[in-house]
Residue frames as a rotation matrix with the C-alpha (Angstrom) as fourth column:
UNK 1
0.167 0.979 -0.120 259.27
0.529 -0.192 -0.827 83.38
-0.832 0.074 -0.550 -56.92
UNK 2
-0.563 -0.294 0.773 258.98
0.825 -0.266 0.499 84.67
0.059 0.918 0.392 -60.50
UNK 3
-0.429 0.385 -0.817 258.20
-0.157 -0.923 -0.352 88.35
-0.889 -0.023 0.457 -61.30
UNK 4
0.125 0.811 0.571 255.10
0.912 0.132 -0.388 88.83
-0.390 0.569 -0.724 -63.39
UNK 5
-0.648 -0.530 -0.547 256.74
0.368 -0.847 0.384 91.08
-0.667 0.048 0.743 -66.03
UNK 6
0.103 0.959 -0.265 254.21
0.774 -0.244 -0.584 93.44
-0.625 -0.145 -0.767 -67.80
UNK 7
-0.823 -0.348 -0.449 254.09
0.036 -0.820 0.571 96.15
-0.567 0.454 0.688 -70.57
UNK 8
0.584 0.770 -0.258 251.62
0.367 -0.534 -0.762 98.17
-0.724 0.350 -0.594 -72.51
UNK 9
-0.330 -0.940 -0.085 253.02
0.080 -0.117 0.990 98.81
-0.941 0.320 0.113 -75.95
UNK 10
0.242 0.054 -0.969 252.27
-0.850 -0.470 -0.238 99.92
-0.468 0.881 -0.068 -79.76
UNK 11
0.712 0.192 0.676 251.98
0.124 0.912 -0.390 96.53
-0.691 0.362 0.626 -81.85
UNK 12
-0.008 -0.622 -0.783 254.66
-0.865 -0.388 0.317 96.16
-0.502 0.680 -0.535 -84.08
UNK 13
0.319 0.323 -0.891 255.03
-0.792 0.607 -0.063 93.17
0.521 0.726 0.449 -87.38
UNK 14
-0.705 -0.552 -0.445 256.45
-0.420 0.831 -0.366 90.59
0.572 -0.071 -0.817 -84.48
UNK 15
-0.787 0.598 0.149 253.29
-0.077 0.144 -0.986 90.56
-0.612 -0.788 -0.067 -82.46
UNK 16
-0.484 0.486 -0.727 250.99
-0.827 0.016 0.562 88.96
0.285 0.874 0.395 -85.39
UNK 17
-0.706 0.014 -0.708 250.95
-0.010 0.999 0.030 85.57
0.708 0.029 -0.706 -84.21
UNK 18
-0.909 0.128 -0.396 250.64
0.403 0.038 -0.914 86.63
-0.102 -0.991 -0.086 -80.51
UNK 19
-0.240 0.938 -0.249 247.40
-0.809 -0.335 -0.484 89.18
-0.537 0.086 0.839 -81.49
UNK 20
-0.235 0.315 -0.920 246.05
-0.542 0.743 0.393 86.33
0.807 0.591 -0.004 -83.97
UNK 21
-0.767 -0.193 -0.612 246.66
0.239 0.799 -0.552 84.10
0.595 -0.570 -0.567 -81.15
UNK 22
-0.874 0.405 -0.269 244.65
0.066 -0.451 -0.890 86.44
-0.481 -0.796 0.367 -78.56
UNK 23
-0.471 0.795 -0.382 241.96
-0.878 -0.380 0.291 87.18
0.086 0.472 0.877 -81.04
UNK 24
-0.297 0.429 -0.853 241.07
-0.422 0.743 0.520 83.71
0.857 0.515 -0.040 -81.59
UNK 25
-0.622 0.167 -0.765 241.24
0.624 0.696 -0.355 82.14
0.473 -0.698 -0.537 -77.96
UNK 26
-0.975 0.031 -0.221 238.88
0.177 -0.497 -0.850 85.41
-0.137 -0.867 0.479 -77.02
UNK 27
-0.096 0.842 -0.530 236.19
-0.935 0.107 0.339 85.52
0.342 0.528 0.777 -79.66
UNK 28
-0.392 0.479 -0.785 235.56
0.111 0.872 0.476 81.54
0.913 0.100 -0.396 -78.97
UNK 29
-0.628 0.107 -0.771 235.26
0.766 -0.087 -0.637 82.35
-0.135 -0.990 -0.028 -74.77
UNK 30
-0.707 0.581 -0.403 233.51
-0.185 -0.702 -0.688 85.46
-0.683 -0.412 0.604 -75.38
UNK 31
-0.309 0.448 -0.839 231.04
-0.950 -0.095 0.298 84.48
0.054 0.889 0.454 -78.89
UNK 32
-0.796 0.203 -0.570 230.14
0.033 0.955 0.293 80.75
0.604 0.215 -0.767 -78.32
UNK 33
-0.454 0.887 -0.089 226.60
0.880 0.430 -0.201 80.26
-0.140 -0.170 -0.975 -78.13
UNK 34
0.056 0.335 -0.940 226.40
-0.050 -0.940 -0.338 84.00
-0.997 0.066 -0.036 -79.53
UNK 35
0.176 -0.389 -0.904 227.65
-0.975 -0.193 -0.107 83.71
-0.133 0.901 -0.413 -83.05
UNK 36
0.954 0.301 -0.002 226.47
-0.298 0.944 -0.143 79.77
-0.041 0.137 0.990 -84.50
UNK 37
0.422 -0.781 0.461 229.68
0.221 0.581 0.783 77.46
-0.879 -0.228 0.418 -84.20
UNK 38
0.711 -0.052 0.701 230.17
0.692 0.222 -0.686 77.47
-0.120 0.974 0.194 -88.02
UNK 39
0.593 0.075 0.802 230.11
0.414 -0.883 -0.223 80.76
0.691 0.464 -0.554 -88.60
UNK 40
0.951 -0.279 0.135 232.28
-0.301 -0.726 0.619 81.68
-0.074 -0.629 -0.774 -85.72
UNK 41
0.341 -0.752 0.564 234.97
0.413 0.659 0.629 79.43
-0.845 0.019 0.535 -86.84
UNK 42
0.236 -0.452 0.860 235.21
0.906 -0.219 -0.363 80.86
0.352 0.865 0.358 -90.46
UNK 43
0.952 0.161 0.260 235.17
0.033 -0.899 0.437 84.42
0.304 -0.407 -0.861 -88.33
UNK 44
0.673 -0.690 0.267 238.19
-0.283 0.094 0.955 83.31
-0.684 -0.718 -0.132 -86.24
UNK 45
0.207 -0.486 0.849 240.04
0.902 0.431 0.027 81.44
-0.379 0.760 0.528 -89.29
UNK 46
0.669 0.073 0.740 239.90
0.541 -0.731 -0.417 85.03
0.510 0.679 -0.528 -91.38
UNK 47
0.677 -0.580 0.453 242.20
-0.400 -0.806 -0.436 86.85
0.618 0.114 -0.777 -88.99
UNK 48
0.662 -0.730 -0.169 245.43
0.745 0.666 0.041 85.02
0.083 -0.153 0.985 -88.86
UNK 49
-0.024 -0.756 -0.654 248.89
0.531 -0.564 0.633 86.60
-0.847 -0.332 0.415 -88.42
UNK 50
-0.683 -0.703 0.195 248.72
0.719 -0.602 0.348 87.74
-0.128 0.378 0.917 -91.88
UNK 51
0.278 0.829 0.485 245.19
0.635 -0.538 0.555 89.78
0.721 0.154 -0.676 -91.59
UNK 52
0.559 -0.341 -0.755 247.29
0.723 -0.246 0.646 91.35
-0.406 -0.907 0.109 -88.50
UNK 53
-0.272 -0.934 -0.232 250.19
0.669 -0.357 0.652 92.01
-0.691 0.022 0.722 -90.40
UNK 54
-0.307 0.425 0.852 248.12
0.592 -0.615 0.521 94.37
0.745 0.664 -0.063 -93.05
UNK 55
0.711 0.701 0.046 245.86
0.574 -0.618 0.538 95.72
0.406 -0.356 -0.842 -90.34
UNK 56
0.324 -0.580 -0.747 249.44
0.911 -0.023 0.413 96.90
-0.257 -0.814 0.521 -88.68
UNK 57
-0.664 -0.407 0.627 250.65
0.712 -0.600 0.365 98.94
0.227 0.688 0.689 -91.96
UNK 58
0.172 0.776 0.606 247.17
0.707 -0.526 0.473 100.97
0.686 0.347 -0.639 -91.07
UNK 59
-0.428 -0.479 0.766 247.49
0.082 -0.865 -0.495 104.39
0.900 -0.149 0.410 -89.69
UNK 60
0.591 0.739 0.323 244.96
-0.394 -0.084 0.915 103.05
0.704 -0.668 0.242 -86.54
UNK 61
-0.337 -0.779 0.529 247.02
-0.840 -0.004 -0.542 102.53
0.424 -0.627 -0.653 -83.71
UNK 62
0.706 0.450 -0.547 246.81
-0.042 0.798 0.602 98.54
0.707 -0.402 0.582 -82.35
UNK 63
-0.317 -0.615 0.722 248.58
-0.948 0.208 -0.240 98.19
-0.002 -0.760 -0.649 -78.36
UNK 64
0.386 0.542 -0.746 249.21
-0.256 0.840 0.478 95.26
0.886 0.007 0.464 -76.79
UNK 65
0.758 0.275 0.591 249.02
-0.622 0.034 0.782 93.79
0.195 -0.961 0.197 -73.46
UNK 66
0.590 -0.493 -0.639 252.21
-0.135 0.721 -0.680 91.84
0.796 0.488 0.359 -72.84
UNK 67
0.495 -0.307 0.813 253.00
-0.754 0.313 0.577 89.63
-0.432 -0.899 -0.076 -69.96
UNK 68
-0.027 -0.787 0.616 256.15
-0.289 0.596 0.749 87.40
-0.957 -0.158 -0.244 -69.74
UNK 69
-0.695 -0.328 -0.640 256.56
-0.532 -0.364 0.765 87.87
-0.484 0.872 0.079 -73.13
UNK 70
-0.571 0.565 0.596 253.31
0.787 0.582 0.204 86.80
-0.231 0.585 -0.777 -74.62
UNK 71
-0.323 0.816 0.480 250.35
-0.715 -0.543 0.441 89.17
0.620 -0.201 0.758 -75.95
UNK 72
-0.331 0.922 -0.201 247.11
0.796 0.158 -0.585 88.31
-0.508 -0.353 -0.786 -73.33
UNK 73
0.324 0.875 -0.360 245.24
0.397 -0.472 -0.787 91.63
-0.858 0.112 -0.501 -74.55
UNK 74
-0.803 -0.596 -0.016 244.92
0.461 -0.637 0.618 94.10
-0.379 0.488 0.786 -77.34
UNK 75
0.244 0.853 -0.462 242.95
0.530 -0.516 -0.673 96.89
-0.812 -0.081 -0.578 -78.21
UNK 76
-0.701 -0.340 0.627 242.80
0.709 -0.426 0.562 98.79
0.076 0.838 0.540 -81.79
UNK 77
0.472 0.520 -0.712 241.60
0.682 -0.727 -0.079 102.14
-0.559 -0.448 -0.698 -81.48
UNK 78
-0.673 -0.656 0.343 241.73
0.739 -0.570 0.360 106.16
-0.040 0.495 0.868 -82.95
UNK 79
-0.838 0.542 -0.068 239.55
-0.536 -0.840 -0.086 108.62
-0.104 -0.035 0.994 -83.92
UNK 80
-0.264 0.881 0.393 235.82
-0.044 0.396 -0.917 107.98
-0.964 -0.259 -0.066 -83.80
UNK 81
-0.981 -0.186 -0.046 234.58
-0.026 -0.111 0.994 106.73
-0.190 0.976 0.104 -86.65
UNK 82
-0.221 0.974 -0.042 230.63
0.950 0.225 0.218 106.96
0.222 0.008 -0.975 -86.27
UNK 83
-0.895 -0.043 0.445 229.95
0.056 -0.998 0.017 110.75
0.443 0.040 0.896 -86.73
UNK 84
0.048 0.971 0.236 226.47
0.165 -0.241 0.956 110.06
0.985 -0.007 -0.172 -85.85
UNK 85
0.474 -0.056 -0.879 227.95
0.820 0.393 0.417 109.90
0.322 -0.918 0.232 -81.91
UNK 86
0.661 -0.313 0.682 229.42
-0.319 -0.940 -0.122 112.74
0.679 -0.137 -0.721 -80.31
UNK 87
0.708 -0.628 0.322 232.94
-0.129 0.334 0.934 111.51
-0.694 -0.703 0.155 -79.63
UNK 88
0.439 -0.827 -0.351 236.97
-0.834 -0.521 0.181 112.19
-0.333 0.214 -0.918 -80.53
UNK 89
-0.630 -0.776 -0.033 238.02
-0.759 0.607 0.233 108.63
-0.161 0.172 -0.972 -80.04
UNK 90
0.621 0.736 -0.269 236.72
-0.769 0.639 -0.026 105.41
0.152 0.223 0.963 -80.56
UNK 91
-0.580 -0.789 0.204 238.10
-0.776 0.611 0.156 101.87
-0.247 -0.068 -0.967 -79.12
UNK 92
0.425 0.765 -0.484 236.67
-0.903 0.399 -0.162 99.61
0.069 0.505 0.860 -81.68
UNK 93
0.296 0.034 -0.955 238.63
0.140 0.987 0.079 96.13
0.945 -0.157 0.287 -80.45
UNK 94
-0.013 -0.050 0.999 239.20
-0.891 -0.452 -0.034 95.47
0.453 -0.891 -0.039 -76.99
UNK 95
0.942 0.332 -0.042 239.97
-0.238 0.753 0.614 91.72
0.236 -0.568 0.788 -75.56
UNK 96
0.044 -0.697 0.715 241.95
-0.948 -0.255 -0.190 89.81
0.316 -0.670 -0.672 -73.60
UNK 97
-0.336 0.101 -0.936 242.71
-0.311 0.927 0.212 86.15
0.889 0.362 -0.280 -73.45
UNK 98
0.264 0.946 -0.189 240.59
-0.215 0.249 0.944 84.45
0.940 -0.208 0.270 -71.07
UNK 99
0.117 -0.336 -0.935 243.28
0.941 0.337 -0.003 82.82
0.316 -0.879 0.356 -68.43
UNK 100
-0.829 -0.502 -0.249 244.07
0.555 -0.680 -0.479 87.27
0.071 -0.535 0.842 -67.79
UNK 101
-0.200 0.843 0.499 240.38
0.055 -0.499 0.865 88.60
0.978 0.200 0.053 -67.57
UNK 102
0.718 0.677 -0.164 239.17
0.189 0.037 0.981 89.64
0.670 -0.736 -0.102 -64.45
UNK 103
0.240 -0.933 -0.268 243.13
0.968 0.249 -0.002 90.22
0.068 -0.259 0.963 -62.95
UNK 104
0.581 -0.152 -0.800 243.07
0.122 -0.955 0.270 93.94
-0.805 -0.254 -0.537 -63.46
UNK 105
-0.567 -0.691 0.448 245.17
0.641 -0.028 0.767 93.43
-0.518 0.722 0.459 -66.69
UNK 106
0.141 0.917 0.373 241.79
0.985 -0.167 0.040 94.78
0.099 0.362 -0.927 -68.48
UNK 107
0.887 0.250 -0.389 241.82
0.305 -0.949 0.085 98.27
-0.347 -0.194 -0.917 -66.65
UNK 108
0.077 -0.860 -0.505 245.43
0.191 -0.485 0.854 98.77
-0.978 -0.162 0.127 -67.06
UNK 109
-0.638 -0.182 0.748 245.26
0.770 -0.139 0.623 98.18
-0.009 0.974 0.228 -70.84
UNK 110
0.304 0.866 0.396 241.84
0.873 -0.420 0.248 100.22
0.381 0.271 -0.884 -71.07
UNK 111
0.690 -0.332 -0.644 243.48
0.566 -0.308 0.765 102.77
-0.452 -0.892 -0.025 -68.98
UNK 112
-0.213 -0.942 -0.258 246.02
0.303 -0.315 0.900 103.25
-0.929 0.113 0.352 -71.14
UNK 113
-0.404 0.532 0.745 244.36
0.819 -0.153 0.553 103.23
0.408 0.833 -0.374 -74.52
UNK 114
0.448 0.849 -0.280 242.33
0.890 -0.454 0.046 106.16
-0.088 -0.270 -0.959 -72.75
UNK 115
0.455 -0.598 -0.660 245.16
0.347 -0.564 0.749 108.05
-0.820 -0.570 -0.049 -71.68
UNK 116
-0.834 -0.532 0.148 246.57
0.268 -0.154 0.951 108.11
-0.483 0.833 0.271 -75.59
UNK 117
-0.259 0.849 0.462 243.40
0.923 0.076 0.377 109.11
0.285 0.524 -0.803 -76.81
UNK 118
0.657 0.704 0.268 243.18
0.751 -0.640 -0.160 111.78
0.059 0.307 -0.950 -75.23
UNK 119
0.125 -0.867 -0.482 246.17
0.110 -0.471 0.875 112.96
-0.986 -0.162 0.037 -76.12
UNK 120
-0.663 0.007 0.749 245.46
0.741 0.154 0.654 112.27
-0.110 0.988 -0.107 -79.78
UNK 121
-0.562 0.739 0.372 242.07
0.076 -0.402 0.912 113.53
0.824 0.541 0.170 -80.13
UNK 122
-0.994 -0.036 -0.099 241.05
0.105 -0.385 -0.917 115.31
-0.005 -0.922 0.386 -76.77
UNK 123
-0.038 0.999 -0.005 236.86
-0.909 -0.032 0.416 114.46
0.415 0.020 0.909 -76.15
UNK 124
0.128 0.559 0.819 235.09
-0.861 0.472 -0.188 111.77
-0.492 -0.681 0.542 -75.36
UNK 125
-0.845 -0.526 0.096 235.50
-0.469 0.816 0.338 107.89
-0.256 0.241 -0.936 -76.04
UNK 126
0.048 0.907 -0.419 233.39
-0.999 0.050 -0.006 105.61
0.015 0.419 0.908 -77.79
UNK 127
-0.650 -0.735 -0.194 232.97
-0.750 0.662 0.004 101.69
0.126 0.148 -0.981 -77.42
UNK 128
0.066 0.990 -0.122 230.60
-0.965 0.094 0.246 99.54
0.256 0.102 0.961 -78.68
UNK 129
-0.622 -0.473 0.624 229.68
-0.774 0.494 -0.396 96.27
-0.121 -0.729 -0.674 -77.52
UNK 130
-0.521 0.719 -0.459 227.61
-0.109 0.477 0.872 93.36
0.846 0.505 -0.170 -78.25
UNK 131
0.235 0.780 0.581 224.66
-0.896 -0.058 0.440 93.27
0.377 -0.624 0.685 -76.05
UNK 132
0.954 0.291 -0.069 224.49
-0.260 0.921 0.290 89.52
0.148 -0.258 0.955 -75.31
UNK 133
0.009 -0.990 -0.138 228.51
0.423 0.128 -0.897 90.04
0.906 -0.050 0.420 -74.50
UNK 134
0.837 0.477 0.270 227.33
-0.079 -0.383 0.920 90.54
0.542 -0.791 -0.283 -70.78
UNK 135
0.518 -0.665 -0.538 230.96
0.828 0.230 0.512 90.00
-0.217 -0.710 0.670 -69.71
UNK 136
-0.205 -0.242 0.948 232.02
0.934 -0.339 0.115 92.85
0.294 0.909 0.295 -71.68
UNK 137
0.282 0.572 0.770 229.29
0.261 -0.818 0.512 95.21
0.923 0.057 -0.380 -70.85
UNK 138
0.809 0.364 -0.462 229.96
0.544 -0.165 0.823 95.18
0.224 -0.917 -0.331 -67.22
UNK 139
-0.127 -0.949 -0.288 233.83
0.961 -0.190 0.203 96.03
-0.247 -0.251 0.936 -67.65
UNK 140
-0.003 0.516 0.857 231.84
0.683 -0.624 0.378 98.60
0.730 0.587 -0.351 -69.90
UNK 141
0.527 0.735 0.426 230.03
0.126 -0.564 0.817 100.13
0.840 -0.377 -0.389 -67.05
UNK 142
0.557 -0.426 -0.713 232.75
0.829 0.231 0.510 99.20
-0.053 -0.875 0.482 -64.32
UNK 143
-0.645 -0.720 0.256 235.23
0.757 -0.648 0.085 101.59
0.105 0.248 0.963 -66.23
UNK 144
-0.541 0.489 -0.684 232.64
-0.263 -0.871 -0.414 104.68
-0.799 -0.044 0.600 -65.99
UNK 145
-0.985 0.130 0.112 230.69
0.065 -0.322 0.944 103.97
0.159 0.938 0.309 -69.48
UNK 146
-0.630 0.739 -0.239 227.68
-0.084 -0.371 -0.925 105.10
-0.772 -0.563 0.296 -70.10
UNK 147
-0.641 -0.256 0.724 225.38
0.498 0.579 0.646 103.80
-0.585 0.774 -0.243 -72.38
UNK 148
-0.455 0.273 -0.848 223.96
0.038 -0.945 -0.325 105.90
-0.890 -0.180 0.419 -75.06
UNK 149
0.058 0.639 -0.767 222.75
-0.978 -0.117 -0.171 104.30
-0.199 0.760 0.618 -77.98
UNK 150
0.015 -0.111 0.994 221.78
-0.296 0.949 0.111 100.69
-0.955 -0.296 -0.019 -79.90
UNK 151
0.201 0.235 -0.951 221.63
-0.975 0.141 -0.171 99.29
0.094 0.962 0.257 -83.23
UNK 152
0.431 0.061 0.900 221.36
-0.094 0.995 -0.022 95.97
-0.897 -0.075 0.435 -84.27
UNK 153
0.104 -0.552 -0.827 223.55
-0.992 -0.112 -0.050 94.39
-0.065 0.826 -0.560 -86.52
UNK 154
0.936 0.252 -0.246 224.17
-0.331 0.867 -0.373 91.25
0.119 0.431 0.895 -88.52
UNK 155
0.013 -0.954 0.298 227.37
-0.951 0.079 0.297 89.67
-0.308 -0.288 -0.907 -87.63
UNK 156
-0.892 -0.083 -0.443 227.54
-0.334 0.783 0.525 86.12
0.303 0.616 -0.727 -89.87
UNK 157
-0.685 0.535 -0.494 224.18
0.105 0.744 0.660 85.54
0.721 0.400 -0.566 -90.41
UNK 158
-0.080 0.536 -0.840 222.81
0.868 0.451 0.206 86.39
0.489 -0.714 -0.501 -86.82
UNK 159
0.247 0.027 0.969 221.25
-0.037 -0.999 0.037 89.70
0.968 -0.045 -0.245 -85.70
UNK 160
0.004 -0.496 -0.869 222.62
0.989 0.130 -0.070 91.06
0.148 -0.859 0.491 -82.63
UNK 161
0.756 0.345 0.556 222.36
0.346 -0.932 0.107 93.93
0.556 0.111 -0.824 -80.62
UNK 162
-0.378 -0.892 0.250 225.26
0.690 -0.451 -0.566 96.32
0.617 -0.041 0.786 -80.49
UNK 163
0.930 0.106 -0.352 225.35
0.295 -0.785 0.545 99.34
-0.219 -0.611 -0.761 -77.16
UNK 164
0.311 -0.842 0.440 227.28
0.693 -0.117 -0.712 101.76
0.651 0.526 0.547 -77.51
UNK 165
0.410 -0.366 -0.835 229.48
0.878 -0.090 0.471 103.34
-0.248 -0.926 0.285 -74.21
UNK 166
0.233 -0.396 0.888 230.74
0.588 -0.670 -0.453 106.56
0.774 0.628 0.076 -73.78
UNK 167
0.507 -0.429 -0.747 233.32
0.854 0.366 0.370 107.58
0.115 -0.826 0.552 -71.53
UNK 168
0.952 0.147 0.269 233.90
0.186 -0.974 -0.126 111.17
0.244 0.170 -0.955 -70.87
């Protein structure tokens, strides 16, 4: 029987592909029939390994979820950047490739991303969400969030409403 080896870990430039990889196979599973075919393809296409490798050099901290050496999750997160909210942190990505959803891999990553946060910047958490991402919201609300505000936004071409959680 193989062990199902696990880690939570600080992206570094060898885990491009693997986040690239995750991004893409989670936006199609979670964004199809939300975000027109087209347009979600040129969406996915835009952040290859090397839109990774820049976003890495940034001072925002990106973890990743990494089972038998592959990413499945990752989450990019830091201080809050929406002043209009009252909140320290802010986890502005947050997925997981589709075959490890629903496994508990989720909480552990989310879990952990909390747990450095508030060690960084000690308050509340912030994490918005597309409405009509109804898998999403519930992990939302499963984890303790609470929702406290909406806006709608344009996301290629299609308006969409955005909720925004907040996780004392």
């Amino acid at each position: 029987m193989s062990e199902l080896v696990t880690a939570i870990r600080i992206a570094g430039p060898a885990d491009c592909r693997g986040i690239s990889q995750t991004f893409d196979q989670a936006w199609r599973e979670a964004y199809r029939g939300v975000i027109p075919g087209i347009q979600l393809e040129r969406l996915v296409q835009r952040r290859g390994p090397l839109w990774w490798r820049r976003t890495l050099q940034r001072p925002r901290p990106v973890a990743v979820l990494e089972i038998r050496k592959q990413i499945a999750g990752y989450a990019c997160y830091g201080r809050c950047r929406d002043s209009s909210i009252a909140a320290a942190g802010e986890i502005d990505e947050f997925y997981l490739r589709p075959e490890y959803q629903g496994l508990g891999f989720g909480r552990r990553l989310f879990g952990s991303i909390r747990a450095d946060l508030r060690n960084r910047h000690a308050g509340p958490v912030l994490v918005w969400s597309l409405a009509e991402n109804a898998r999403a919201c519930g992990f939302y609300e499963a984890m303790g969030g609470q929702r406290i505000a909406s806006r709608s936004e344009t996301v290629a071409g299609t308006r969409l409403t955005k909720i925004a959680y907040r996780f004392d």
